[in-house]
N, C-alpha and C positions, 0 to 999 in steps of 0.2 A: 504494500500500500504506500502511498503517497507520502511525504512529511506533510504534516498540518499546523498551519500560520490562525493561533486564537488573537481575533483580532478587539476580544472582549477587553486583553492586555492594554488596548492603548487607551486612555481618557479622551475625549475631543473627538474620535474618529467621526469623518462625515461620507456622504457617499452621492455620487450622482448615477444616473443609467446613461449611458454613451449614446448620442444621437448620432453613433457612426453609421453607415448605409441608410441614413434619411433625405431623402429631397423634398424641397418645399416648394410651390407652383404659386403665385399669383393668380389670384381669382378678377373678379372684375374692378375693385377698387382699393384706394387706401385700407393698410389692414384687415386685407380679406386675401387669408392664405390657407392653402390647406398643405399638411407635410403627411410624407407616403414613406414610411417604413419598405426601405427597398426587401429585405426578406429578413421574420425573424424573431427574435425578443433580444431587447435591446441589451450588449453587458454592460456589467457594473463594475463603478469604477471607485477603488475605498481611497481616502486620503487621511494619512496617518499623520499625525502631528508628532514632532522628533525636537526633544533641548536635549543639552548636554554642554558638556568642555569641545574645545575644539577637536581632541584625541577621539575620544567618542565619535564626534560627526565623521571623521576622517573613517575609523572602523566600522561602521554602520555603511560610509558611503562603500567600501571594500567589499565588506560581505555583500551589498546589495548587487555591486556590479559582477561579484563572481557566478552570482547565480544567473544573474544575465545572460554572461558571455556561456556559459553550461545550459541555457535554454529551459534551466529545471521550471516544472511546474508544481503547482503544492495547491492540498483542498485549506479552503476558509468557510467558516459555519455561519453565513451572515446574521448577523444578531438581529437585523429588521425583520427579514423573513425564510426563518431555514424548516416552517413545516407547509409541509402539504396531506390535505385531506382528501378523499376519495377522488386517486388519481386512476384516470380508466386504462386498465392496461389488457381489457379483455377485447373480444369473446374466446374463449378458449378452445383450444380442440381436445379431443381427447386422450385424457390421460395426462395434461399439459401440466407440471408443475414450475417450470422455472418461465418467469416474465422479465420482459423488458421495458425498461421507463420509455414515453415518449419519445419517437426518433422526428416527429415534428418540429421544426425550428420555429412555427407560431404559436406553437404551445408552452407556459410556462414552466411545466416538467422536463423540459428541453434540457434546461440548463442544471439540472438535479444528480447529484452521486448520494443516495442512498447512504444513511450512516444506521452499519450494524447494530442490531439492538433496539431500533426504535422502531422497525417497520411490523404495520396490521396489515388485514388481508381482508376481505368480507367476499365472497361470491355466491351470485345467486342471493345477493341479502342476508348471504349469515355467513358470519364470523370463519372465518378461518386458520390457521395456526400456521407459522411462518418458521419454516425449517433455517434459513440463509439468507445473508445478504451479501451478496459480492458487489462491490461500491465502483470498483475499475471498470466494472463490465456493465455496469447499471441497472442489475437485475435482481430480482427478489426471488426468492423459492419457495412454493409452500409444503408444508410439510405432508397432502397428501392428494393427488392430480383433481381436476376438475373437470368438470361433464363438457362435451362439444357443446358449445355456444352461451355458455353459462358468461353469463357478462363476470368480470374481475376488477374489485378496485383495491390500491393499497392507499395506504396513509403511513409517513413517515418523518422524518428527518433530515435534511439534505446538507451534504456540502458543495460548494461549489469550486469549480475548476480555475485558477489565478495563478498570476504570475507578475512580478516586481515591474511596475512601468520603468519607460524609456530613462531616469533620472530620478536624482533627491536632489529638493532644490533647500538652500539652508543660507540663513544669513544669521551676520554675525549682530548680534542687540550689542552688546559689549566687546571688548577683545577676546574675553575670555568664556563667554555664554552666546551660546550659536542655536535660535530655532530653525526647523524645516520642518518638511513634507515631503512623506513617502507616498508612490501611488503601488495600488495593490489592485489589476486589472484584469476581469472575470476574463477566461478563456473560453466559449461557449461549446469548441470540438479543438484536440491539437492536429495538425497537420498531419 
């Protein structure tokens, strides 16, 4: 599994959702615009708030850039919103026990890694007992197969897929006391 970045850790943390792949049209007048989501659910983008000595910033900027240049990527548990409730991942066939989250990119389950332990199961309207969860592959399992066509929803706990943005940007207040901001930028699929 992944390393995972608690980003509960930081105080101040803010977040916005990236208006990347959006275009905006002009309609007939002043401020009459509509914007079209070219394909997708938008990622999110965390901004860490970072003080320290200047040694500090220096080490912080190190470690951030080596993960960069290494391309690693790592799950983060957004503290706004990391559950989901009856996500449809049916109709089943038979005998089907292991599911996969949404491969729809309009869907907000899109962007979801399953965190073991927290996932339910209900099919057919009842309850059902959940054997695994494998988080890399985005799948759940339940612990005994389900009828063809029986609709399937789980509810669970998600992490999401991130990776250190392009820089830390850090200025100095004093000589000796430097804030910044780290960006901590959802991956929705890697390459």
């Amino acid at each position: 599994m992944r390393p995972i970045l608690d980003l509960s850790a930081f105080p101040g943390l803010t977040f916005v959702d990236a208006a990347d792949g959006r275009d905006t049209f002009s309609e007939d007048g002043p401020a009459q615009e509509r914007t079209y989501r070219a394909g997708g659910v938008a990622p999110r983008v965390y901004t860490i708030p970072r003080k320290g000595y200047p040694e500090d910033a220096d080490d912080q900027r190190a470690w951030q850039e080596a993960r960069l240049l290494a391309g690693e990527a790592f799950y983060v548990e957004d503290p706004w919103e990391s559950r989901r409730y009856d996500v449809e991942v049916g109709p089943a066939l038979e005998g089907q026990t292991v599911f996969g989250l949404p491969e729809d990119d309009e869907v907000e389950a899109y962007r979801d890694y399953p965190i073991d332990g927290t996932a339910s199961a209900v099919v057919a309207g009842t309850p059902r007992a959940v054997a695994s969860v494998n988080t890399d592959a985005r799948t759940i399992t339940l612990a005994s197969g389900a009828t063809a066509g029986q609709s399937v929803k789980v509810s669970y706990r998600a992490y999401r897929l991130c990776h250190f943005g392009p820089e830390a940007r850090w200025a100095a207040e004093e000589p000796d006391w430097w804030t910044g901001t780290v960006e901590v930028r959802e991956v929705l699929r890697e390459p």
